[in-house]
MARGU-909633 format. One record per atom (N, C-alpha, C, O): residue in three letters; x negated, y negated, z. Coordinates in steps of 0.2 Angstrom, whole numbers, padded with zeros to 4 digits, always signed. Each point is the difference from the previous one (the first is absolute). Last residue first. Layout:
BEGIN
AlaXYZ
...
***
This chain:
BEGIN
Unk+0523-0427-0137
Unk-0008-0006-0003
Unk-0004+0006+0005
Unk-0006+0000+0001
Unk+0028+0004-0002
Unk-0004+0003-0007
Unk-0006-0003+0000
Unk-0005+0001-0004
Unk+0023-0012+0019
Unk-0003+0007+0002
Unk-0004+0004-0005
Unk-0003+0004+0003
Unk+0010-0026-0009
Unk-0005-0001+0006
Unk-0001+0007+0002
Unk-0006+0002+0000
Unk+0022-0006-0017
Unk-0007+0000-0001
Unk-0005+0002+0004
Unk-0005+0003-0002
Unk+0027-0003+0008
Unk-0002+0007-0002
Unk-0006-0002-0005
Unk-0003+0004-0002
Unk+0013-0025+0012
Unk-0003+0006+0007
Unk-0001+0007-0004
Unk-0003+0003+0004
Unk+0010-0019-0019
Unk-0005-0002+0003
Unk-0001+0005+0006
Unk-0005+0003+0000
Unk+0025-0002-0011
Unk-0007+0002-0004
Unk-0008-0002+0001
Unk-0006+0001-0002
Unk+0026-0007+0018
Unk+0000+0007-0003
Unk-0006+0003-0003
Unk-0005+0003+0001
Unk+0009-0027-0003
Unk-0003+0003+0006
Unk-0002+0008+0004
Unk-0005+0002+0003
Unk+0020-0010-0023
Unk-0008-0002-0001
Unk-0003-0001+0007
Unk-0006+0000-0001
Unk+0029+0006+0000
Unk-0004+0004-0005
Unk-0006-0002+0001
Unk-0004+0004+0003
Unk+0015-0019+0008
Unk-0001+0007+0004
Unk-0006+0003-0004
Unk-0006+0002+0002
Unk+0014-0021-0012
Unk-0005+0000+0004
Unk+0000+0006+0004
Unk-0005+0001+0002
Unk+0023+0001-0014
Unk-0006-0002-0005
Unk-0007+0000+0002
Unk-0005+0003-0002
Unk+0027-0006+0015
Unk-0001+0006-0002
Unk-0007+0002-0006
Unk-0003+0005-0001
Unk+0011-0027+0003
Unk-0005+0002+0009
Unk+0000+0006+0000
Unk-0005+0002+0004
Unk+0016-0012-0023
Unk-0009-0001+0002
Unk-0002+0001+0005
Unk-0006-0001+0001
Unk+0027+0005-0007
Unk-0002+0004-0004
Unk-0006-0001+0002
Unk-0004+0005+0001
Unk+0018-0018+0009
Unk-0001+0007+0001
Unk-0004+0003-0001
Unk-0003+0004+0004
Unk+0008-0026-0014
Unk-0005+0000+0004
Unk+0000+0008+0006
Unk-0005+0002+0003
Unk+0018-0003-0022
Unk-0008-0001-0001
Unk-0003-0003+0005
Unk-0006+0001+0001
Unk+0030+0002+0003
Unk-0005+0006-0003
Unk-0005-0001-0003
Unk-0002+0005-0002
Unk+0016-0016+0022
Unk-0003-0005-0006
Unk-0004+0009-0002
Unk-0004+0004+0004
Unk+0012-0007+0017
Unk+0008-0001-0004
Unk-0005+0000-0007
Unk+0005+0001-0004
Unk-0016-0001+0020
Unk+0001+0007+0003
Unk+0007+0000-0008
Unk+0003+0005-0003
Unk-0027-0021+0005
Unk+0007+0000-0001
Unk+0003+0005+0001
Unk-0002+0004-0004
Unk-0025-0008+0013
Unk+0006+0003-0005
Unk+0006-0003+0004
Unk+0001-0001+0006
Unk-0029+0002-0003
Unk+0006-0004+0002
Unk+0003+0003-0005
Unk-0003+0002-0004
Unk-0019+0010+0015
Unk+0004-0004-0006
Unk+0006-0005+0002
Unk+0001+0000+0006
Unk-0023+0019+0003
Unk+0005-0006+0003
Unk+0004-0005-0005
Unk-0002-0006+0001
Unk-0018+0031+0002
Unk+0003-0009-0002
Unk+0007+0000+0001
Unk+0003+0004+0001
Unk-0025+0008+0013
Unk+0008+0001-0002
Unk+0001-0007-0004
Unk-0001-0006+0001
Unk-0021+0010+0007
Unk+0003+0003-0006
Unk+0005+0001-0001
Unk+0002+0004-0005
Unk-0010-0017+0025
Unk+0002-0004-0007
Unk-0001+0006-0005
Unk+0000-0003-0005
Unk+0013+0007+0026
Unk-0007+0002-0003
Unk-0001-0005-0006
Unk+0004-0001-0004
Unk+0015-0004+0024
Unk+0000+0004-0007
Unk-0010+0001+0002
Unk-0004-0002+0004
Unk+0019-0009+0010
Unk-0002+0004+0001
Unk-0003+0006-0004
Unk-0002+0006+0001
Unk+0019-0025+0001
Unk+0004+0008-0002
Unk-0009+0005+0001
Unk+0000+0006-0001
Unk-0003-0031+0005
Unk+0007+0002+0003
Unk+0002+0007+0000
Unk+0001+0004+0005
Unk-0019-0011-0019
Unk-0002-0001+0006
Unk+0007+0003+0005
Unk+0001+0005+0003
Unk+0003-0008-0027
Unk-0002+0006+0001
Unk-0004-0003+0009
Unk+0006-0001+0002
Unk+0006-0014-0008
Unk+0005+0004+0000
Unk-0007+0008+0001
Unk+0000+0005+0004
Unk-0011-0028-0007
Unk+0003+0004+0005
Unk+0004+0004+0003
Unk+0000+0002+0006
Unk-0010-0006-0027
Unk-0006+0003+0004
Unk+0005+0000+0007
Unk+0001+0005+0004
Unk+0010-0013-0021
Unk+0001+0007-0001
Unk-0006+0002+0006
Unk+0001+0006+0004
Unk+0012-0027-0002
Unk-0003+0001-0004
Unk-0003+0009+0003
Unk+0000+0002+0006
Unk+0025-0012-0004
Unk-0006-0001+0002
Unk-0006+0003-0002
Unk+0001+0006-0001
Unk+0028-0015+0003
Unk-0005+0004-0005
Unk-0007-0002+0004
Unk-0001-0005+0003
Unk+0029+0007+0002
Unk-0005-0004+0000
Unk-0006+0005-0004
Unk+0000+0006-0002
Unk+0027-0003-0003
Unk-0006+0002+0005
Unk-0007-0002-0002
Unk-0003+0001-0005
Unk+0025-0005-0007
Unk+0001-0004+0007
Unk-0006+0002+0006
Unk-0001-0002+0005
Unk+0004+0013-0029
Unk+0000-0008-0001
Unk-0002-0004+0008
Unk-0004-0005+0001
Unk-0007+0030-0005
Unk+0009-0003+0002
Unk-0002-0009-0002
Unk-0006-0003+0001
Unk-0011+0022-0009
Unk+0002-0006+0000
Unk+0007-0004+0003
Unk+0004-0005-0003
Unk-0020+0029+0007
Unk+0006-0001-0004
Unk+0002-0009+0002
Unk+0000-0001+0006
Unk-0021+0016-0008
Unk-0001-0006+0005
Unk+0009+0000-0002
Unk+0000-0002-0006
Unk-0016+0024+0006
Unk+0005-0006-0003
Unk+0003-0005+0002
Unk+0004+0001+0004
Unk-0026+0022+0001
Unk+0003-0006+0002
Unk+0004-0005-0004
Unk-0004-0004-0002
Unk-0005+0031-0002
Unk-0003-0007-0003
Unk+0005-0004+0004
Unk+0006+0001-0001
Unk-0015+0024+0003
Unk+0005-0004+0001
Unk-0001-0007+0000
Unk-0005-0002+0003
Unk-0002+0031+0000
Unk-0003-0005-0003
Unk+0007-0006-0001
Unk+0006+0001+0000
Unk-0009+0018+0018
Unk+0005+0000-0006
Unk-0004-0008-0004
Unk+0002-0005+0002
Unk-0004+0021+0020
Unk-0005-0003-0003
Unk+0003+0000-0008
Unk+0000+0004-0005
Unk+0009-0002+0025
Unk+0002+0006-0004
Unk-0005+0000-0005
Unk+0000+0005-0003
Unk-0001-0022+0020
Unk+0000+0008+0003
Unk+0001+0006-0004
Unk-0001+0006+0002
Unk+0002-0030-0011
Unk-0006+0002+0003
Unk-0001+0008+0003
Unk-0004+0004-0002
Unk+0027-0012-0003
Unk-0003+0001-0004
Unk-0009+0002-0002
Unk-0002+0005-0003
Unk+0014-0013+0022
Unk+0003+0008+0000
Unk-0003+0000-0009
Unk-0002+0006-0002
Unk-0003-0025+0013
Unk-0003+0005+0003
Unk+0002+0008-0004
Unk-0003+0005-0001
Unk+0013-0027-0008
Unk-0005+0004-0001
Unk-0005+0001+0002
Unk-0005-0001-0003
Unk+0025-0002+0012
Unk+0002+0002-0007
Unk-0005+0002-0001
Unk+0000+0007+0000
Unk+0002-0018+0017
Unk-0001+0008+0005
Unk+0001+0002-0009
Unk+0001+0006-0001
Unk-0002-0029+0002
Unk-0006+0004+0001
Unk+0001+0007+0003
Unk-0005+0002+0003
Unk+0019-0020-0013
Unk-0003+0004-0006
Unk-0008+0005+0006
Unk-0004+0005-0002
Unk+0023-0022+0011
Unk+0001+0009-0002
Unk-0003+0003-0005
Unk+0002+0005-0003
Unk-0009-0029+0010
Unk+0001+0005+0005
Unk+0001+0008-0001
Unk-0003+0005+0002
Unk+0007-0025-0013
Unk-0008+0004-0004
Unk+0001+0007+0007
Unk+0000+0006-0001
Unk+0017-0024-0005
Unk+0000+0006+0002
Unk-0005+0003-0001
Unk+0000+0005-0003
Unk+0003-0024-0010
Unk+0004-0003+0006
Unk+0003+0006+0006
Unk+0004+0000+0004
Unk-0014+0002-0027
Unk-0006-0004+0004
Unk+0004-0001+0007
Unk-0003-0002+0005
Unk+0005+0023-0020
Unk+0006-0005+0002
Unk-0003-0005+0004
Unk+0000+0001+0006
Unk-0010+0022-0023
Unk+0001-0004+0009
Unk+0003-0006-0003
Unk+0001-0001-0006
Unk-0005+0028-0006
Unk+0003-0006+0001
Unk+0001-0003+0007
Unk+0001+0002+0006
Unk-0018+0017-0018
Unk+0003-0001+0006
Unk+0001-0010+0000
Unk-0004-0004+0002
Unk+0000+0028-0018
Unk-0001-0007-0003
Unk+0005-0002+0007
Unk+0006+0002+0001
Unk-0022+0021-0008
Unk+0009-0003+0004
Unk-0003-0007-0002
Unk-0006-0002-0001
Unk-0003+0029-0006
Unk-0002-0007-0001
Unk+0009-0004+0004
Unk+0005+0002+0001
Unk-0008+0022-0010
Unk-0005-0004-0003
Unk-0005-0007+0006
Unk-0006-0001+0001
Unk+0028+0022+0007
Unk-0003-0007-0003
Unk-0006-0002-0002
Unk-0003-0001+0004
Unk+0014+0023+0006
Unk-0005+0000-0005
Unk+0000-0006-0004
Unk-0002+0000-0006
Unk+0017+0001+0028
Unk-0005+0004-0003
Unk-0001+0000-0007
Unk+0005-0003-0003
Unk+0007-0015+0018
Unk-0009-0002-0003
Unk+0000+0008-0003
Unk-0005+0000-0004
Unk+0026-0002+0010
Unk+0000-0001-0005
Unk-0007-0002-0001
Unk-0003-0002-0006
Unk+0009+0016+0023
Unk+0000+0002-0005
Unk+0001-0006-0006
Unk+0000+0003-0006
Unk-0006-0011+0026
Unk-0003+0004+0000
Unk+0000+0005-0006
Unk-0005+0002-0003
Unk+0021-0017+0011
Unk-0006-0006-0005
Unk-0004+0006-0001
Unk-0001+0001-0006
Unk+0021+0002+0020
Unk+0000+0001-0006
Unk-0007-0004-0005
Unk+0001-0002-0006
Unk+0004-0003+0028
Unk-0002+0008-0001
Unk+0000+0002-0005
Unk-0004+0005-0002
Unk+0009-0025+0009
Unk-0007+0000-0004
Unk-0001+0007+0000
Unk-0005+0003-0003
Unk+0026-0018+0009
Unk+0001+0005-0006
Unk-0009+0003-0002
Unk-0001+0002-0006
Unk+0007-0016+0024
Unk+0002+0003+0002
Unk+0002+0006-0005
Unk+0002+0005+0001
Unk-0013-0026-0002
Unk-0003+0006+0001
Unk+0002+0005+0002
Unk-0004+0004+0003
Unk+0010-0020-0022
Unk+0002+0001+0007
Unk-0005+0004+0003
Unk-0003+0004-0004
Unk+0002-0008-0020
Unk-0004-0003+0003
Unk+0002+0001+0010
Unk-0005+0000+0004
Unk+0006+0016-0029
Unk+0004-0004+0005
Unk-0004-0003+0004
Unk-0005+0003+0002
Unk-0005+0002-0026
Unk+0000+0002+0007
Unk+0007-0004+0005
Unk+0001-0006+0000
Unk-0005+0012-0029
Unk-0001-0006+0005
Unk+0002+0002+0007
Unk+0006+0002+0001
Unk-0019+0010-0024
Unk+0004+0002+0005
Unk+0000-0006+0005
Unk-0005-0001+0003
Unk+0001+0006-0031
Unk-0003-0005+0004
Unk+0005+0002+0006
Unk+0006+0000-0001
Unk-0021+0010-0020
Unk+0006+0000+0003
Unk-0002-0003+0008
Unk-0005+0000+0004
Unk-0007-0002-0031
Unk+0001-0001+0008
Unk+0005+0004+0002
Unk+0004+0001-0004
Unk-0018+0004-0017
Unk+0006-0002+0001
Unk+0000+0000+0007
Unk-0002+0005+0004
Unk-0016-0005-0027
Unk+0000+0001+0009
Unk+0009+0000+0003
Unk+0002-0004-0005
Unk-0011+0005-0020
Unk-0004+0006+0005
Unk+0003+0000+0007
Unk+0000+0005+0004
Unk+0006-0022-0022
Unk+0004+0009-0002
Unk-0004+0004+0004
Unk+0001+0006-0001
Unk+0001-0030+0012
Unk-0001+0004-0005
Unk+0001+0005+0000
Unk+0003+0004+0004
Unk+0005-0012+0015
Unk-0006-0007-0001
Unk-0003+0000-0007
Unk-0003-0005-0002
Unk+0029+0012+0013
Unk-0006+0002-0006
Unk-0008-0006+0001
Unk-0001-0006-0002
Unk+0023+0012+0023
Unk-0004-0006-0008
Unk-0006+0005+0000
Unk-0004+0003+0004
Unk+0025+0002+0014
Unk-0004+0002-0006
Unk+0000-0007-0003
Unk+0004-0004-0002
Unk+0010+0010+0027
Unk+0001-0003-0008
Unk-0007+0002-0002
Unk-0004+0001+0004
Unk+0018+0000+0022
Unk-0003+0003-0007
Unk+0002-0002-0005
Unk+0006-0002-0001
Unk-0005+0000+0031
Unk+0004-0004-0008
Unk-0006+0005-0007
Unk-0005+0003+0002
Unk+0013+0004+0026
Unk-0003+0001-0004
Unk+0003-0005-0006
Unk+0006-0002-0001
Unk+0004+0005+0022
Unk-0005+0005+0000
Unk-0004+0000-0005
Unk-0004+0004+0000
Unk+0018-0020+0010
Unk+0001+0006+0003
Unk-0003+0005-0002
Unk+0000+0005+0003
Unk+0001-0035-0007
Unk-0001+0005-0002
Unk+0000+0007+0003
Unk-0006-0001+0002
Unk+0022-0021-0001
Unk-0006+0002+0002
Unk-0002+0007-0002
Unk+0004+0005+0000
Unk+0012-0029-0001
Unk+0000+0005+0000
Unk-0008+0005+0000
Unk-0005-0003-0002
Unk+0013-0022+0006
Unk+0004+0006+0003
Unk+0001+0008-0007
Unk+0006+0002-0002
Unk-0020-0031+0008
Unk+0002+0008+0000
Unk+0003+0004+0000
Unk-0003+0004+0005
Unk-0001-0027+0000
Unk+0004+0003-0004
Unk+0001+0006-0003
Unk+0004+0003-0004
Unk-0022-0014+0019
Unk+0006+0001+0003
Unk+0007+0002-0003
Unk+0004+0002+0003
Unk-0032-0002-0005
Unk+0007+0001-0006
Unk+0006+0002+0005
Unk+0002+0005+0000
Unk-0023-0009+0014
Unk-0001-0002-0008
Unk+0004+0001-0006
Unk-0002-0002-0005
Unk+0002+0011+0027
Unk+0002-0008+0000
Unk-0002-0002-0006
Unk+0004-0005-0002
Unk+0003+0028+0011
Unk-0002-0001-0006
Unk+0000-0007+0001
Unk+0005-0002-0003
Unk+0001+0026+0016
Unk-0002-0008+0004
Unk-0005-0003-0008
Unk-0006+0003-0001
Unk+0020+0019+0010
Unk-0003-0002-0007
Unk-0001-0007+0000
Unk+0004-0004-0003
Unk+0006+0011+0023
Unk-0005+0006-0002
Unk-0004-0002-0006
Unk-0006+0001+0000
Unk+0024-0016+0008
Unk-0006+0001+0007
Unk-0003+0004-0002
Unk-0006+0000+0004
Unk+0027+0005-0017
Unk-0002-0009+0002
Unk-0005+0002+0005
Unk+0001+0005+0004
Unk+0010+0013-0018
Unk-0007-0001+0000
Unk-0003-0007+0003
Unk-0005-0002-0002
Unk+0027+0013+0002
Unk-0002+0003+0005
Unk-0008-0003-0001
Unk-0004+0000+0004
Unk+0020-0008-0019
Unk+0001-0007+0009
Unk-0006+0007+0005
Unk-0003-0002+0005
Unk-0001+0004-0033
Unk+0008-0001+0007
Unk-0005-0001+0004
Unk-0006+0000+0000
Unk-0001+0002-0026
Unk-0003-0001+0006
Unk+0007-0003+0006
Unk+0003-0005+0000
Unk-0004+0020-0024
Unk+0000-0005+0000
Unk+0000+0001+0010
Unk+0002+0004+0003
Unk-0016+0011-0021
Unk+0005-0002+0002
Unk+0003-0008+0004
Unk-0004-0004+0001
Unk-0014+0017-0022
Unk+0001-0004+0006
Unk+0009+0001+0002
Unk+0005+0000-0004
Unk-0023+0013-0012
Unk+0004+0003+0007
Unk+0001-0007+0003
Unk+0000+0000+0006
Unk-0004+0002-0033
Unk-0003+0000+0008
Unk+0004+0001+0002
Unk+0005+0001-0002
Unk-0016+0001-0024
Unk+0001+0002+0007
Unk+0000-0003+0005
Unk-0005+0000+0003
Unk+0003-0010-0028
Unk-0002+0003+0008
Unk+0005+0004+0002
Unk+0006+0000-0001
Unk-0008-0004-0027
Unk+0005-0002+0006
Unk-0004+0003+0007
Unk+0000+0006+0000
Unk-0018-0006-0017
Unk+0005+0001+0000
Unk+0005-0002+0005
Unk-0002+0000+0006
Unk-0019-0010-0008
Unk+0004+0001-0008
Unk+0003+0005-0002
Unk+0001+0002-0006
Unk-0010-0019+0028
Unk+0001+0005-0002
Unk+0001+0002-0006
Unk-0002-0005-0002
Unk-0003-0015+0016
Unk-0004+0004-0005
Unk+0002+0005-0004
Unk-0003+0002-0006
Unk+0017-0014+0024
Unk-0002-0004-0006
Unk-0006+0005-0006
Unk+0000+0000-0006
Unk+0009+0013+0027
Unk+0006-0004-0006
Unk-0004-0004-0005
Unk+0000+0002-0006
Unk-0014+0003+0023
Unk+0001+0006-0005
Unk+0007-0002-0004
Unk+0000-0001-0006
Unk-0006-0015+0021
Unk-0005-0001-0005
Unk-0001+0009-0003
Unk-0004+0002-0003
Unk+0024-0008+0018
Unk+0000-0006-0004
Unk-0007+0001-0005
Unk+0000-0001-0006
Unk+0002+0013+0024
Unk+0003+0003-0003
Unk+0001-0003-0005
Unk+0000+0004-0005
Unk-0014-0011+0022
Unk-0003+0007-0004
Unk+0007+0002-0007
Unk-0002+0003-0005
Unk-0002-0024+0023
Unk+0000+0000-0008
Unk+0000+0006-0004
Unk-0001+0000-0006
Unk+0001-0008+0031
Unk-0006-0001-0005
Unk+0000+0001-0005
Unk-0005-0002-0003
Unk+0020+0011+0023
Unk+0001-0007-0005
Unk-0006-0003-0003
Unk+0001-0007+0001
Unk-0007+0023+0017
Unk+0008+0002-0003
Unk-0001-0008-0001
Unk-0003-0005+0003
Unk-0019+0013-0004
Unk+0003+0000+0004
Unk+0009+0000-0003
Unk+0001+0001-0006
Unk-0020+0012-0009
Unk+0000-0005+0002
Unk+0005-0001+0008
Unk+0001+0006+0002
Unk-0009+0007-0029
Unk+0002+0001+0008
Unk-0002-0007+0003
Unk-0005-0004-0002
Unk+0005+0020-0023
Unk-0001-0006+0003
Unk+0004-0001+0008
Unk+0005+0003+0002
Unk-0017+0017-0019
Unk+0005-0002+0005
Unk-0003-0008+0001
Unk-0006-0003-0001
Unk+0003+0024-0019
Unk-0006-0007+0003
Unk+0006-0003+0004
Unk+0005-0003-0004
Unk-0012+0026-0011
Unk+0004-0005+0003
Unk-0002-0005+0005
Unk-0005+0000+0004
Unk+0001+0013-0032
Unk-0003-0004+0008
Unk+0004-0002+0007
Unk+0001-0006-0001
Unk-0001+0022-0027
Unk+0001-0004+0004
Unk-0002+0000+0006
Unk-0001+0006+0003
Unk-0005-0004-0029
Unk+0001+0001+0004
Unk+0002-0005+0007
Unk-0001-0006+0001
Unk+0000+0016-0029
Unk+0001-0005+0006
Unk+0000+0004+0006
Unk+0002+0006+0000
Unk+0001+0007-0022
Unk-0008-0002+0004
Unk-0001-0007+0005
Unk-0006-0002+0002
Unk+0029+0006-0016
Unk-0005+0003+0000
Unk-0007-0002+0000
Unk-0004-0004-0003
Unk+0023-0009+0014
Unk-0001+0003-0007
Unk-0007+0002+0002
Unk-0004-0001+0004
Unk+0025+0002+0014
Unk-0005-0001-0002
Unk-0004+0000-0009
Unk+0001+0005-0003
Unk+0027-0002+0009
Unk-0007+0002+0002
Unk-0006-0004-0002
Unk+0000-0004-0005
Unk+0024-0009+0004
Unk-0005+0007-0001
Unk-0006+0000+0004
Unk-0003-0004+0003
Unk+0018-0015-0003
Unk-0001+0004+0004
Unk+0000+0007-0002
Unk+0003+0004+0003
Unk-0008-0023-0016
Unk-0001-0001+0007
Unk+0000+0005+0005
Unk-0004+0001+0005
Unk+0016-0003-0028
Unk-0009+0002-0001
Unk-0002+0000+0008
Unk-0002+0005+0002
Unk+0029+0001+0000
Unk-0005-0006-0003
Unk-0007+0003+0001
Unk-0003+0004+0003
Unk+0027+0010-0004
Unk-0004-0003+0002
Unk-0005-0005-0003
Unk+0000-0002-0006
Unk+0026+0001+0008
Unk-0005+0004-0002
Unk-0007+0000+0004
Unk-0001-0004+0004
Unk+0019-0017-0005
Unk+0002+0007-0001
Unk-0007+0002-0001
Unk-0004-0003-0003
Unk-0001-0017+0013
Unk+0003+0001-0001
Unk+0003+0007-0003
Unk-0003+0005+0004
Unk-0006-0023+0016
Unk+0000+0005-0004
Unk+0003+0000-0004
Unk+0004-0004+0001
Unk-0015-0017+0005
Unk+0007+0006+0003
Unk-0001+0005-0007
Unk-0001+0000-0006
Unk-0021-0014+0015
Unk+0005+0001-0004
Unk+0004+0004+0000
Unk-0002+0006+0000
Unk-0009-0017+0021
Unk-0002+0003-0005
Unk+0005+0001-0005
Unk+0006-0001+0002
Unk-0011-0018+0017
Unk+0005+0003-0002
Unk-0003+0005-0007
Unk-0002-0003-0005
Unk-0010-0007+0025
Unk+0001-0004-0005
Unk+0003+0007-0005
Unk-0004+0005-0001
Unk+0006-0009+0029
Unk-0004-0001-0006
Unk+0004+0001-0006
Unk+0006+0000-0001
Unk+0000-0005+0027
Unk+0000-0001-0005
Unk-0005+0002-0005
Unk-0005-0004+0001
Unk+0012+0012+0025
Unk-0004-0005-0003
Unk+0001+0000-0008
Unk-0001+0006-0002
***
């Protein structure tokens, strides 16, 4: 899946990829979802330094196994992990870890939820279906996590009280729409986390 091309390197190292600045800190926050939802495309587009990823590209052994009707163009897939960083400011800095979505790769989700903040769980209106063993196993880790609507041009739309009724949510989960290609609109559903985040460690202090 395509995202939004960060800038080529060039010789040496870059301000980007230093160390953390002094007294920042940092958060990790997984985005997770079913296979082809956009995870690897909305840490690319946000990112601010060159991502990290594990995609390989998809053969004839995975026809019938990685059953994807909603991006029949696909061919290539995530195997273990995407990585990339945004500075929210000179105090908070994200690191952002994108989930394989096969479930044939979930074993591996275990050590990437440990010591996560927070997840941002991408759905694909045309597959709501595989967002639900997502965020059970989220629920079970009790991992706090904010629902994204990613906007496929070609996938149908529905009003939010019913997509949360379908997925079963709580209404204190929120529920946003986002562009997965588009980094201010990434930037804003990570955003909404935070402040959801900040709002559930209100609640426990009351």
């Amino acid at each position: 899946m395509d995202y939004a091309d960060s800038d080529l390197a060039t010789a040496g190292p870059r301000a980007t990829d230093m160390l953390l600045p002094h007294g920042a800190r940092g958060v990790k926050i997984v985005i997770v979802g079913g296979f082809g939802v956009g995870k690897t495309t909305m840490v690319g587009a946000v990112s601010e330094i060159p991502p990290l990823t594990t995609e390989e590209t998809m053969t004839q052994a995975g026809v019938g196994i990685d059953h994807n009707p909603g991006a029949s163009g696909k061919n290539t897939t995530t195997v273990a992990m995407d990585f990339g960083r945004i500075s929210i400011n000179q105090e908070l800095i994200l690191y952002l870890f994108g989930t394989p979505g096969q479930e044939r790769f979930w074993f591996l989700w275990n050590g990437i939820f440990e010591g996560a903040l927070g997840a941002i769980v991408l759905v694909d209106t045309r597959r709501i279906e595989v967002c639900f063993e997502v965020i059970t196993r989220l629920e079970d880790r009790r991992v706090p996590f904010v629902v994204a609507v990613n906007t496929f041009p070609e996938a149908p739309q529905y009003p939010v009280d019913e997509l949360r009724t379908a997925l079963a949510l709580s209404e204190s989960v929120p529920m946003v729409t986002c562009d997965a290609r588009d980094r201010a609109s990434c930037r804003d559903a990570l955003l909404s986390l935070m402040v959801y985040l900040c709002t559930l460690a209100a609640q426990e202090t009351v």
